[in-house]
RODO-2510 file (C-alpha; in nm, 4 decimals, decimal comma):
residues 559
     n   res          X          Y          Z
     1     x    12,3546    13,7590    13,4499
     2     x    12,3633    13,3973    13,3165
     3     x    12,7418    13,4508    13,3053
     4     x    12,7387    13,4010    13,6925
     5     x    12,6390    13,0107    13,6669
     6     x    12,9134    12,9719    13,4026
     7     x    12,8912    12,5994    13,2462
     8     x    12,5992    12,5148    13,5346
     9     x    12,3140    12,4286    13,3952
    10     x    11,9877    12,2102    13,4037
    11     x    12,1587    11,9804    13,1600
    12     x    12,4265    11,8912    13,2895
    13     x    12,2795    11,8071    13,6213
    14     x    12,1143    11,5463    13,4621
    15     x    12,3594    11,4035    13,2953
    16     x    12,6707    11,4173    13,5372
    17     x    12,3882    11,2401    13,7800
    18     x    12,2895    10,9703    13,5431
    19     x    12,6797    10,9083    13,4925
    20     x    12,7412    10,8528    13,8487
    21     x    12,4138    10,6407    13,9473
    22     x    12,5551    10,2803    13,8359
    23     x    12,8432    10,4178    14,0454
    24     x    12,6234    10,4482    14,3866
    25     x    12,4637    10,1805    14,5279
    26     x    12,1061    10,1323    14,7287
    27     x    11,9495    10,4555    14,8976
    28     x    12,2346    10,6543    14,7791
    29     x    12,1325    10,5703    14,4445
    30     x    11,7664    10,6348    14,4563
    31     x    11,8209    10,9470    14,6825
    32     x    12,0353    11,0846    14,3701
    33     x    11,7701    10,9484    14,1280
    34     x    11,5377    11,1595    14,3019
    35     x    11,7324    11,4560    14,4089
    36     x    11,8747    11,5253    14,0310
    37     x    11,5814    11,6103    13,8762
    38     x    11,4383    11,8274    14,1215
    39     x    11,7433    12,0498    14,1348
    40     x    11,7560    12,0528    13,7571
    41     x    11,3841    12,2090    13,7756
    42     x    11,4784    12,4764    14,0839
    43     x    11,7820    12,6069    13,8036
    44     x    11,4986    12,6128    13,5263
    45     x    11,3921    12,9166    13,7074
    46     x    11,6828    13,0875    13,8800
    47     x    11,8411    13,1147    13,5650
    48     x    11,8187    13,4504    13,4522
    49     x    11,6532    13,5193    13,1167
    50     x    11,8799    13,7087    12,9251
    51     x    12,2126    13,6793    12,6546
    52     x    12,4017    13,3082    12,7682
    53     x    12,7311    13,2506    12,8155
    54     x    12,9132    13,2608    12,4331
    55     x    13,2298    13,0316    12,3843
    56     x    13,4737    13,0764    12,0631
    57     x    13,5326    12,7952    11,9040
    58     x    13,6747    12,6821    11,6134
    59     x    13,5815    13,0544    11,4532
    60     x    13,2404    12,9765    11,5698
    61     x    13,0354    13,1349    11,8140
    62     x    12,8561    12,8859    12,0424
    63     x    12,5912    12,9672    12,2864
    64     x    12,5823    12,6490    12,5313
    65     x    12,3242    12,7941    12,7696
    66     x    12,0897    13,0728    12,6451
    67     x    11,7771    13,1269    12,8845
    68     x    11,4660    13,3018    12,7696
    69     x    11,0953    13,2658    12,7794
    70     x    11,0270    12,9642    12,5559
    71     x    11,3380    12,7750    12,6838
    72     x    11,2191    12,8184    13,0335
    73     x    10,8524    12,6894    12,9263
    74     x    10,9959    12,4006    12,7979
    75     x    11,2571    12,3331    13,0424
    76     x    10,9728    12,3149    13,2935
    77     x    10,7468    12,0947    13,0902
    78     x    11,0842    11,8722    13,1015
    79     x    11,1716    11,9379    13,4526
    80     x    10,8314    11,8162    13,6020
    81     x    10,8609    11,5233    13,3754
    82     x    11,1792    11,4003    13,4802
    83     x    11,0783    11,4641    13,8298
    84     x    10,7417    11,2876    13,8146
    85     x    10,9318    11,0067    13,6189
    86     x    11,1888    10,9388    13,8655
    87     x    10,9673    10,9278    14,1482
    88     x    10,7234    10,6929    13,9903
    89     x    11,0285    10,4235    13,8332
    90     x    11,2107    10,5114    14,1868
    91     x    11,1360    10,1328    14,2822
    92     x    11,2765    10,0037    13,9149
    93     x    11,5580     9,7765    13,9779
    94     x    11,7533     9,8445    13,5965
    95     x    11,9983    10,0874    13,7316
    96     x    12,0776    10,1236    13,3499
    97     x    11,7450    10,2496    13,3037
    98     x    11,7622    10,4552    13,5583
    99     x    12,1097    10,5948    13,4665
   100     x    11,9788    10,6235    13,1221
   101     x    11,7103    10,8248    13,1487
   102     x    11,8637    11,0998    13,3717
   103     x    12,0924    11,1385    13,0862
   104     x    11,7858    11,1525    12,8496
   105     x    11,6327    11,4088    13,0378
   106     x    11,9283    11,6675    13,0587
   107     x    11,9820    11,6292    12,6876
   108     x    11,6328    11,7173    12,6855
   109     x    11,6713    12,0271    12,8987
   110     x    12,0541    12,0585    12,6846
   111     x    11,8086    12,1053    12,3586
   112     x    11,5738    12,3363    12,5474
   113     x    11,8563    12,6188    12,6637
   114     x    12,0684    12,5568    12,3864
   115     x    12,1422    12,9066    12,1596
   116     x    12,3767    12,7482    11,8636
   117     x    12,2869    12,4803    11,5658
   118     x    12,6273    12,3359    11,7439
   119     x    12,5284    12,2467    12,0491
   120     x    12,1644    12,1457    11,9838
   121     x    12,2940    11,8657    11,7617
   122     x    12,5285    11,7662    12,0215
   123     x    12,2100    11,7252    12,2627
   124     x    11,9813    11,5702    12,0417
   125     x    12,2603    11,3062    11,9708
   126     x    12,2856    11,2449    12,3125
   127     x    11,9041    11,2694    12,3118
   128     x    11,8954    10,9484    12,0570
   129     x    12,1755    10,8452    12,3302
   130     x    11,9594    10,7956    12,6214
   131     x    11,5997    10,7143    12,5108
   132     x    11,7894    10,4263    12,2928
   133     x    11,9616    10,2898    12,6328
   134     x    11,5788    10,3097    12,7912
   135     x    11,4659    10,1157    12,5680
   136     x    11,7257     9,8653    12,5905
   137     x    11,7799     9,8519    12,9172
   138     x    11,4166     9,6520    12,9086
   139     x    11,6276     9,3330    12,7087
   140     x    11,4661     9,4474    12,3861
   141     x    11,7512     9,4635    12,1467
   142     x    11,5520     9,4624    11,8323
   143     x    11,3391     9,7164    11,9326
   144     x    11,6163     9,9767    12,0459
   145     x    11,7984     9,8737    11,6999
   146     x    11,4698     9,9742    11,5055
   147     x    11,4740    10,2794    11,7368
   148     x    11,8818    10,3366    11,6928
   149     x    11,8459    10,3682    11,3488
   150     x    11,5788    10,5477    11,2810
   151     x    11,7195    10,8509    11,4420
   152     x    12,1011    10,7939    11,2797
   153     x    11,8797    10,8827    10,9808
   154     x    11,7250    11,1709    11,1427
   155     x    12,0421    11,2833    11,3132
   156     x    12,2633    11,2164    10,9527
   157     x    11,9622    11,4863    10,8022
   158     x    12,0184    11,7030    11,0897
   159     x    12,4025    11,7224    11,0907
   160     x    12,3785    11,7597    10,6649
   161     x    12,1320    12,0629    10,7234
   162     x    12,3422    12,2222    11,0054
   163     x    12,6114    12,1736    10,7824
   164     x    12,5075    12,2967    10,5074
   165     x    12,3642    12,5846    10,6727
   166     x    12,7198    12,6660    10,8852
   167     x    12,8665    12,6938    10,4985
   168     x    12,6031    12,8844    10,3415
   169     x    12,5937    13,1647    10,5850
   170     x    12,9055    13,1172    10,8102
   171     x    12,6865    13,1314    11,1128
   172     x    12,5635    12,8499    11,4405
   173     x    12,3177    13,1091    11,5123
   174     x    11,9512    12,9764    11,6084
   175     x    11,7414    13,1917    11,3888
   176     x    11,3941    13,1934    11,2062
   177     x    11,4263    13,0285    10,8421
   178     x    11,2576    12,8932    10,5531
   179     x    11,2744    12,5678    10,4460
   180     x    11,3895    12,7157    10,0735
   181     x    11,7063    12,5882     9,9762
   182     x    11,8376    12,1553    10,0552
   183     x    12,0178    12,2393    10,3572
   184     x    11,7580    12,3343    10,5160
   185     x    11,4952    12,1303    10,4078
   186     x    11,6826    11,8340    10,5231
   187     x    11,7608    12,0042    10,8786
   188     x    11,3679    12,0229    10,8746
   189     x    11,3327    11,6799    10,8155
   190     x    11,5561    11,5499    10,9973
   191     x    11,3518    11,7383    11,3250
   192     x    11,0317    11,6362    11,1747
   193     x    11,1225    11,2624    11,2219
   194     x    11,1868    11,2680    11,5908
   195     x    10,8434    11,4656    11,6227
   196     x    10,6458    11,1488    11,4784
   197     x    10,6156    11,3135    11,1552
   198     x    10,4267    11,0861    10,8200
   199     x    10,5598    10,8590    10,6626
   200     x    10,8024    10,7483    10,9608
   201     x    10,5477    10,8244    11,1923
   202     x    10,5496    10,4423    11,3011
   203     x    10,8569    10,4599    11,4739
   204     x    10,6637    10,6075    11,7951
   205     x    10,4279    10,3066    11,8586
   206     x    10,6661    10,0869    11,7452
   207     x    10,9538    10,1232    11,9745
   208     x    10,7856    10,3058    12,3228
   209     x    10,5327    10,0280    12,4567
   210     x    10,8519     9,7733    12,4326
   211     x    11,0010     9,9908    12,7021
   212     x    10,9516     9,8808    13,0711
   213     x    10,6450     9,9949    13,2513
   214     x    10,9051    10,2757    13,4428
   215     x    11,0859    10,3357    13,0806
   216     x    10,7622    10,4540    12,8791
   217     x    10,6985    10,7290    13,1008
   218     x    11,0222    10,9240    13,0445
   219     x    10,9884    10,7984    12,6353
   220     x    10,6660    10,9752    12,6318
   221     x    10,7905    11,3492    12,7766
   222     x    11,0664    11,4010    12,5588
   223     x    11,1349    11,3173    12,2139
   224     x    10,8760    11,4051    12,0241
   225     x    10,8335    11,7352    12,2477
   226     x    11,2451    11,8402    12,1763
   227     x    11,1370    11,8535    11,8356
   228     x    10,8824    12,0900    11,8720
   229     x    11,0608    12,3162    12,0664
   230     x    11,3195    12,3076    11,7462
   231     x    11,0826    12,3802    11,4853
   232     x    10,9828    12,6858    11,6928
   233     x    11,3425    12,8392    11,7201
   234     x    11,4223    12,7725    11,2980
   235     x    11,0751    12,7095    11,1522
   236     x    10,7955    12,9182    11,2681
   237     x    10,5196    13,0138    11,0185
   238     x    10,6526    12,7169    10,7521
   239     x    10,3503    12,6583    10,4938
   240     x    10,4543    12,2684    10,5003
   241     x    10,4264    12,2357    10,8418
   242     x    10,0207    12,2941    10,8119
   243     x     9,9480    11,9804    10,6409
   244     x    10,2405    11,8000    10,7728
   245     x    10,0650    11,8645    11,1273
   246     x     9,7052    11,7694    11,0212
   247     x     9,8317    11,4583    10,8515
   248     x     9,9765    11,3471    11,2044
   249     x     9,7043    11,4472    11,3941
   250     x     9,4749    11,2538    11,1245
   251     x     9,6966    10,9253    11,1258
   252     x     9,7003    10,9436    11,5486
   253     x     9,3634    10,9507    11,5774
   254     x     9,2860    10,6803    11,3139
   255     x     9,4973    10,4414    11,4410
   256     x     9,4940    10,4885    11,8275
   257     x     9,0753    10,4190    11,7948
   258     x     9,1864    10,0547    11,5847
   259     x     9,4546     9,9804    11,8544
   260     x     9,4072     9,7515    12,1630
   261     x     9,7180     9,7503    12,3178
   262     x     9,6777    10,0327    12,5594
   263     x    10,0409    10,1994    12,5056
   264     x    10,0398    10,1826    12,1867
   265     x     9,7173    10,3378    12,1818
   266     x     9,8540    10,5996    12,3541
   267     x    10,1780    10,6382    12,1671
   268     x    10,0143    10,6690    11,8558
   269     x     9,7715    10,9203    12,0523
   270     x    10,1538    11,1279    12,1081
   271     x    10,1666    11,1518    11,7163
   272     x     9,8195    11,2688    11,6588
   273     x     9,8753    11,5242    11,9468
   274     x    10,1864    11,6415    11,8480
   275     x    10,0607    11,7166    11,5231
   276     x     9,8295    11,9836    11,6964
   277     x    10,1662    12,1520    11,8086
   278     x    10,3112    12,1816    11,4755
   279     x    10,0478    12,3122    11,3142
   280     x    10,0198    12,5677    11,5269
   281     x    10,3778    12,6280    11,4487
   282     x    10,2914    12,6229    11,1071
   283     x    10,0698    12,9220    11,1782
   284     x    10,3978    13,0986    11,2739
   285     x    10,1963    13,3984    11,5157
   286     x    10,3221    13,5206    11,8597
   287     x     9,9529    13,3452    11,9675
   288     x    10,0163    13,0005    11,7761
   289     x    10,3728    12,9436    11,8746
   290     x    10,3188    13,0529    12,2777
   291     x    10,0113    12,7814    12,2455
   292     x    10,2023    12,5377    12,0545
   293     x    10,4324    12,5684    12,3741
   294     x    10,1792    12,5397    12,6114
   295     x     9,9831    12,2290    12,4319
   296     x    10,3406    12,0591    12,5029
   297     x    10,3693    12,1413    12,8831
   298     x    10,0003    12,0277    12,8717
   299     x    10,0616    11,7035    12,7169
   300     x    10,3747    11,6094    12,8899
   301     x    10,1146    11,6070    13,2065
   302     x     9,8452    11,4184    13,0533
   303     x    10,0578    11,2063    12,8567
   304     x    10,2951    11,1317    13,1009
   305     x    10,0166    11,0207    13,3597
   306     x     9,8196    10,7725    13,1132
   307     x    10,1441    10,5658    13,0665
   308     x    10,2445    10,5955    13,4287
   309     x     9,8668    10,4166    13,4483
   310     x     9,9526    10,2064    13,1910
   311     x    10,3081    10,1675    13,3173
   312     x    10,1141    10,0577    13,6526
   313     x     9,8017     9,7957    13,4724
   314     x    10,1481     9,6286    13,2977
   315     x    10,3187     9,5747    13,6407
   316     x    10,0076     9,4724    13,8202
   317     x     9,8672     9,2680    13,5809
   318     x    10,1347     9,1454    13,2793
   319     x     9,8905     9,2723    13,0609
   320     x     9,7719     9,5710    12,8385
   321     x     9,5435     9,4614    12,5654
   322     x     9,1897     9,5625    12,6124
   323     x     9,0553     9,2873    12,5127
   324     x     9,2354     9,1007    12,7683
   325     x     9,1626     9,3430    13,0224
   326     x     8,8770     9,5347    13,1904
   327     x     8,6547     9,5827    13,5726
   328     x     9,0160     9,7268    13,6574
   329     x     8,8381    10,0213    13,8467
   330     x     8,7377     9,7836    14,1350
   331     x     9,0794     9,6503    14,2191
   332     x     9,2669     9,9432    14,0804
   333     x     9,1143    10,2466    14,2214
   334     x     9,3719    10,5112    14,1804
   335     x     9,5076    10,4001    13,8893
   336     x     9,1478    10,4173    13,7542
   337     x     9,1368    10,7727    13,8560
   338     x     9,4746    10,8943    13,7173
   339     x     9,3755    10,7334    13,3831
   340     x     9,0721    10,9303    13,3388
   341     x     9,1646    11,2591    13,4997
   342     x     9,4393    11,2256    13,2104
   343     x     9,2105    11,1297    12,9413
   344     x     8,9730    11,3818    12,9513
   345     x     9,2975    11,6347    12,9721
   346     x     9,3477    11,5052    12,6349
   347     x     8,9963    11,5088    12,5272
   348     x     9,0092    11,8463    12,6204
   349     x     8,7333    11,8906    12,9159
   350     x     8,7331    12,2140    13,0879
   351     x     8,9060    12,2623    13,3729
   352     x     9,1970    12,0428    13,2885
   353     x     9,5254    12,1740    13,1608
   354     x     9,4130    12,0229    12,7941
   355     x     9,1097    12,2349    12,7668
   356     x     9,3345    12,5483    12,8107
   357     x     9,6351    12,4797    12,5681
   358     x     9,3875    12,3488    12,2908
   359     x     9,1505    12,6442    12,3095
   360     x     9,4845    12,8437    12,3094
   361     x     9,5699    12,6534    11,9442
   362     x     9,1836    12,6948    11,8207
   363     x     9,2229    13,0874    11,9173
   364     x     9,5510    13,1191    11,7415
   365     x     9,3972    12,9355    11,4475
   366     x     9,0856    13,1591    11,4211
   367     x     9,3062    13,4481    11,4203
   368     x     9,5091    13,3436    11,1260
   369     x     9,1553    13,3351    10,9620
   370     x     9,3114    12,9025    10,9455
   371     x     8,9512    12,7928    10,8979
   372     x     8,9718    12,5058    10,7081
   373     x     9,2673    12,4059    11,0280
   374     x     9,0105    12,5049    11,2618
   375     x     8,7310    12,2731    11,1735
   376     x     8,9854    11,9706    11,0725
   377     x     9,1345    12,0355    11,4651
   378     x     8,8279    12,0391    11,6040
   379     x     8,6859    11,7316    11,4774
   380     x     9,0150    11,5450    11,5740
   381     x     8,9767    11,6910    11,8925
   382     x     8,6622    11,5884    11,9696
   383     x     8,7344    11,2369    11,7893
   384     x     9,0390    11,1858    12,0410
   385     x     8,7603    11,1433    12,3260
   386     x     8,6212    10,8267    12,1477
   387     x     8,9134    10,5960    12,1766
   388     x     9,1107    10,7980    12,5203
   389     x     8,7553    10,9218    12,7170
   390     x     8,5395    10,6203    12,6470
   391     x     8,7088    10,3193    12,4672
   392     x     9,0072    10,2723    12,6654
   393     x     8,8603    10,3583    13,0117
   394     x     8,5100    10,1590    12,8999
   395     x     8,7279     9,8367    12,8328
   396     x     8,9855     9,8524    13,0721
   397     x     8,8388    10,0065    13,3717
   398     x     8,4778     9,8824    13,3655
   399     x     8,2643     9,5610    13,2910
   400     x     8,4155     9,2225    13,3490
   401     x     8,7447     9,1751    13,4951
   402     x     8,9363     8,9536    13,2791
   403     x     9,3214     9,0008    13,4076
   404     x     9,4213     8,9231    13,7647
   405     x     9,5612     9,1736    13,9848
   406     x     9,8974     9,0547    14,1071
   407     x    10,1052     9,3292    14,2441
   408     x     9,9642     9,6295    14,4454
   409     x    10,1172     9,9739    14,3621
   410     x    10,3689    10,0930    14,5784
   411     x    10,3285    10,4739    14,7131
   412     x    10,6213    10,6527    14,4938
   413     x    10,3900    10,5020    14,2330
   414     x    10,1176    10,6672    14,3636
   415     x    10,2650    11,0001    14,4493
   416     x    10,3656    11,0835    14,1422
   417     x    10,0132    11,0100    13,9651
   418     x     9,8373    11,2404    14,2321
   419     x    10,1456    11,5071    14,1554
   420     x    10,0460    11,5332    13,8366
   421     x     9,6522    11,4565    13,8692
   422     x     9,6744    11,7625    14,1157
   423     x     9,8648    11,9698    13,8551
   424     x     9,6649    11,8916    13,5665
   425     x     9,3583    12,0065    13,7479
   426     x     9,4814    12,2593    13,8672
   427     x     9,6275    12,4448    13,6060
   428     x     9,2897    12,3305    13,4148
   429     x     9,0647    12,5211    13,7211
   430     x     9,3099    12,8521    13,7235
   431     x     9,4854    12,9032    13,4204
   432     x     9,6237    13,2323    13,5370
   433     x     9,9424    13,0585    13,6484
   434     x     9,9679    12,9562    13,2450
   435     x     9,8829    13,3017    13,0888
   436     x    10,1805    13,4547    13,3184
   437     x    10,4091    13,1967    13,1352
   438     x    10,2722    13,2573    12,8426
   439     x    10,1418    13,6621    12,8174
   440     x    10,0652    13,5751    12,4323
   441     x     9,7401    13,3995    12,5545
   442     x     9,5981    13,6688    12,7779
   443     x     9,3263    13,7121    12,5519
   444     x     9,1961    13,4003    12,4728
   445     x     8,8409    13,3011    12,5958
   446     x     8,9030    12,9991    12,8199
   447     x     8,6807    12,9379    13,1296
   448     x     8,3785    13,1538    12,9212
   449     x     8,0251    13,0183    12,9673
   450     x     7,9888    12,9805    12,5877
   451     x     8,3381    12,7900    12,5373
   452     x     8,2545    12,6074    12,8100
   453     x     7,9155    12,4647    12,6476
   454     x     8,0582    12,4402    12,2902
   455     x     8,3260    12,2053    12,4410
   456     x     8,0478    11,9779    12,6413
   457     x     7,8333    11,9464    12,3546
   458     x     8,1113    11,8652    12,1158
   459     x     8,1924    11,5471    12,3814
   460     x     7,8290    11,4580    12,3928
   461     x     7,8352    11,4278    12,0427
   462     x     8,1564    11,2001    12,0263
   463     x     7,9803    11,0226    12,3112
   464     x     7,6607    10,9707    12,0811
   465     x     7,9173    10,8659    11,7749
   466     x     8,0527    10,5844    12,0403
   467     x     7,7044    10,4088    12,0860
   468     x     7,6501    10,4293    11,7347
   469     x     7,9583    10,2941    11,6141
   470     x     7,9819    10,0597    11,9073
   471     x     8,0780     9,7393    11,7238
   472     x     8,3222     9,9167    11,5363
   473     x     8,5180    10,0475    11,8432
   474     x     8,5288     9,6810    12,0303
   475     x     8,9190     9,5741    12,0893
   476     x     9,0169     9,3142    11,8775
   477     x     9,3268     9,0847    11,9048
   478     x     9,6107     9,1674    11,6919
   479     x     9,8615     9,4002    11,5053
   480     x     9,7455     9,6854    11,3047
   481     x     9,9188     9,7178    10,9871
   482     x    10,1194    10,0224    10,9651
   483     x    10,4524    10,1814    10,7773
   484     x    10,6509    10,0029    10,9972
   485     x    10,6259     9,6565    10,8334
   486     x    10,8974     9,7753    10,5615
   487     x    11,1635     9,7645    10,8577
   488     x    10,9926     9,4977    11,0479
   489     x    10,8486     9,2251    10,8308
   490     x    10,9853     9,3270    10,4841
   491     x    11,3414     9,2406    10,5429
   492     x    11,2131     8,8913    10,6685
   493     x    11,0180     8,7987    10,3518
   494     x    11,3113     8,9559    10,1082
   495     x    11,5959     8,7828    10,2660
   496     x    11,4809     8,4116    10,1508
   497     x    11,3631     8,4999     9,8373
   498     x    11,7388     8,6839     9,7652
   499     x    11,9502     8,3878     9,8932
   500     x    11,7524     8,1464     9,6858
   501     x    11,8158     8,3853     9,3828
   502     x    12,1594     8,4611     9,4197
   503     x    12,3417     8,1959     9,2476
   504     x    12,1521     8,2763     8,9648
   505     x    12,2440     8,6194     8,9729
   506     x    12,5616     8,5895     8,9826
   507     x    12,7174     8,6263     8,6538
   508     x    12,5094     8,9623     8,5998
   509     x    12,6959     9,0805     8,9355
   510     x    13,0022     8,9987     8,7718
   511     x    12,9753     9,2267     8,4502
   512     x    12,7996     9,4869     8,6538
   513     x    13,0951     9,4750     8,8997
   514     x    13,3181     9,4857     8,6350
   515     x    13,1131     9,7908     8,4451
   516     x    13,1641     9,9787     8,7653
   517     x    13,5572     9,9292     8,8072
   518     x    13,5432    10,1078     8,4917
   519     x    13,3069    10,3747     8,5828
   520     x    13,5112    10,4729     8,8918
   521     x    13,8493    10,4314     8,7182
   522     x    13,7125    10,7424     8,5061
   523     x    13,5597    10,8898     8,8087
   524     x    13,8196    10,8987     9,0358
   525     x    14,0466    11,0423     8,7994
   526     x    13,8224    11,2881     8,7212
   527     x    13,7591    11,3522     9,1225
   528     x    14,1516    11,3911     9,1730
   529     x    14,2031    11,6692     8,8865
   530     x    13,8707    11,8453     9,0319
   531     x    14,0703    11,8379     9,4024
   532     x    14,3591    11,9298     9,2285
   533     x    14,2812    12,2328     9,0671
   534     x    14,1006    12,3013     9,3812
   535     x    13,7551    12,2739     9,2577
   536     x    13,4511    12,3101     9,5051
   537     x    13,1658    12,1416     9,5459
   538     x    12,8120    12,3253     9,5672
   539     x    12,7579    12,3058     9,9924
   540     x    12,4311    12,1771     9,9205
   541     x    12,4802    11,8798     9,6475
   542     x    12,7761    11,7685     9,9345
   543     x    12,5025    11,7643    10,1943
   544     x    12,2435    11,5746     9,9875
   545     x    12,4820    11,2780     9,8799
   546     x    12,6262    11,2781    10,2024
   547     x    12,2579    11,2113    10,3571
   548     x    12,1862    10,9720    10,0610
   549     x    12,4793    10,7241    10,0659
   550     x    12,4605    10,7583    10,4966
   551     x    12,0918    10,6899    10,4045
   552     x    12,1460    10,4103    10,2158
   553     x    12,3928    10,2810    10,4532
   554     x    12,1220    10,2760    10,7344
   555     x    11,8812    10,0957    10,5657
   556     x    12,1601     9,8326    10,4426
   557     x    12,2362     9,7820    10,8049
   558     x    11,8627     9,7398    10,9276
   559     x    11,8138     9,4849    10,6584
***
């Protein structure tokens, strides 16, 4: 029974370990660095699936630690993630990094096993917690603002919804809903913004290739992933989340093949992927949510291995723009390797672990008779091999070498790339070890013949569209213009433009100022008979001007 680890869990492994790290000092320190996350993975699976432990509080009934099939998927995407991250940043020298991210990963595992609206907010605070302190602990504080507040937002919509929801029904209970009433549609968009969702979708390759070449790598795993796993416990089979899903995986694919910074390529590459997991949540069957599972455990692989190779071209050679880079496959061997072995995962090439989660999502969309979803997917899909199987190896690895190779890889480095190399192939070659995680998928038609060859031919044809559109696809210097300019550049030009103006606006202050003393004289006594006689607000107008005015109150502070 789970009741026999009481409080123990993956979580809080994590997170007691990543508290005590700046405590430790030299091999101490890494051993516990290393040892944490491994243990956290070994309790993944000898928890026992089944009812968790339930505390009273408050009236409420909280489930801290609920195991069952989807918790333990995602707790071992997570788990390998946070092991393969702390081996390959095991030589970082930021012990707040370090100490940081172990406490990003258990909130990450805290979100995962978590059976209450209650404690999953408490995680994904702590979530916003950690990756916030990751990015930070790379000395780029107006970065990790950016990042900071962007989530208070999506953690203010959260807490409204969960509110709102807690007073509606009297229940913390993590159920299946619709997004039908304002509670709950901002509770959905408050998860949709950590998963990368349009129009804040910018936030992604904005604040994760500022992180340190260690720091990206554990950015990359979790986030965006947590959220997934949310909208399948409270959201499965939402209409919105269909076009929601193929807008992401539109806007990723767009703007990683104008990109030439190679992690931001592949952090807008996370939204566009992504939104292949939420449309399959969308889609709402036993067959689309078990693949929208196992498209995350794939992608946490692939993912995290391209920015542990772009983690690795940083810290060798200072640089990541491709037009500042290439011939890398010479004097970068394995890195060369790991960066295609997890490029063509994402391009989908069979016998990788990509191949078998995305013909999962195709299956489950054929089944839902999705075919407008179908064909949309599978031209994304085959588009993401232009800019991750041929532009960014084609420029980085191969032709002339521009960047010089200062630093040599050390083997923790290369130990965890050939970890997950080997498990990416692997689960690609027998994906037998998958369908007994994930029964739903027994029937899908993976390593078929005729899969097989539609699959090759549909990469031969994106390989065609690359030598067609070959001076379209050549790196260019330079920022791409995306949402993000209202927080980044916006505030910058408005700023001059309102000091030189207010002198002159002034007097109108004044009267307006005045006009409003007046307004809330009425107001408030208005407000203090309502309290007095005991009047009570509709839960969901309280939640909605709650989230405005907090809303407001963010974006006055980013300004």
């Amino acid at each position: 029974m789970t009741e026999t680890f009481g409080p123990l869990s993956s979580a809080l492994i994590l997170i007691v370990a990543g508290l005590l790290l700046p405590l430790l000092k030299g091999g101490l320190r890494n051993a516990l660095f290393l040892a944490a996350p491994v243990a956290a993975l070994a309790l993944v699976w000898a928890l026992p699936l089944g009812p968790g432990l339930v505390i009273d509080w408050l009236g409420l009934q909280l489930v801290p630690l609920a195991p069952d099939n989807m918790a333990r998927i995602f707790g071992t995407a997570f788990g390998i993630a946070a092991v393969a991250g702390a081996l390959y940043g095991v030589s970082q020298s930021s012990v707040t990094e370090k100490a940081a991210a172990l406490v990003y990963a258990g909130a990450a595992q805290g979100i995962a096993f978590a059976g209450d609206l209650v404690t999953l907010f408490v995680f994904w605070e702590i979530l916003a917690i950690g990756s916030t302190l990751v990015i930070w602990s790379n000395g780029n504080a107006r970065a990790g603002l950016r990042y900071a507040l962007i989530h208070v937002l999506g953690g203010v919509l959260l807490f409204a919804g969960i509110s709102a929801e807690i007073a509606g029904t009297g229940s913390v209970a993590l159920h299946p809903m619709r997004a039908d009433s304002i509670g709950r549609w901002l509770m959905l968009s408050g998860i949709l913004l950590n998963a990368g969702a349009l129009p804040l979708s910018a936030w992604v390759a904005d604040a994760y290739p500022k992180a340190s070449w260690s720091g990206a790598v554990f950015l990359s795993a979790f986030t965006t992933k947590a959220a997934v796993l949310v909208l399948i416990r409270l959201f499965p089979g939402e209409p919105a989340l269909l076009w929601i899903g193929l807008a992401m995986a539109v806007y990723g694919l767009i703007y990683a093949l104008l990109e030439d910074d190679i992690r931001k390529l592949l952090s807008y590459s996370i939204v566009g992927q992504v939104g292949f997991m939420v449309v399959a949540v969308g889609i709402g069957t036993p067959l689309a949510l078990a693949a929208a599972a196992l498209h995350a455990l794939a992608h946490i692989l692939y993912k995290s291995l391209l920015m542990m190779a772009a983690g690795s071209i940083l810290r060798a050679t200072g640089e990541t723009r491709l037009s500042a880079l290439g011939g890398l496959a010479r004097s970068m061997p394995f890195t060369a390797v790991a960066m295609l072995i997890g490029g063509l995962s994402l391009a989908a090439l069979p016998l990788t672990a990509g191949f078998v989660s995305k013909s999962a999502i195709m299956a489950s969309l054929a089944e839902d008779l999705a075919r407008f979803y179908w064909f949309a997917l599978t031209a994304v899909s085959a588009g993401s091999f232009l800019y991750i199987g041929l532009k960014l190896p084609w420029f980085a690895l191969f032709g002339t070498q521009r960047a010089t190779v200062a630093a040599e890889l050390v083997l923790s480095m290369k130990a965890a790339m050939g970890l997950l190399c080997i498990l990416i192939l692997a689960l690609g070659c027998f994906p037998g070890f998958l369908v007994q995680l994930t029964p739903e998928i027994a029937g899908v038609s993976i390593l078929t013949p005729d899969h097989i060859l539609f699959q090759l031919l549909m990469l031969i044809a994106a390989s065609c569209i690359f030598i067609g559109a070959w001076p379209l696809l050549q790196p260019k210097a330079g920022s791409t213009l995306d949402v993000d300019w209202i927080w980044r550049e916006l505030p910058r030009l408005v700023a001059p433009l309102w000091r030189r103006n207010l002198d002159k606006l002034r007097p109108s202050l004044s009267v307006a100022r005045d006009a409003l003393g007046e307004g809330w004289s009425g107001f408030s006594k208005r407000s203090i008979l309502r309290l007095s006689l005991a009047g009570n607000w509709p839960t969901g107008q309280i939640a909605f001007w709650a989230t405005a005015l907090l809303a407001i109150y963010v974006l006055i502070a980013a300004l």
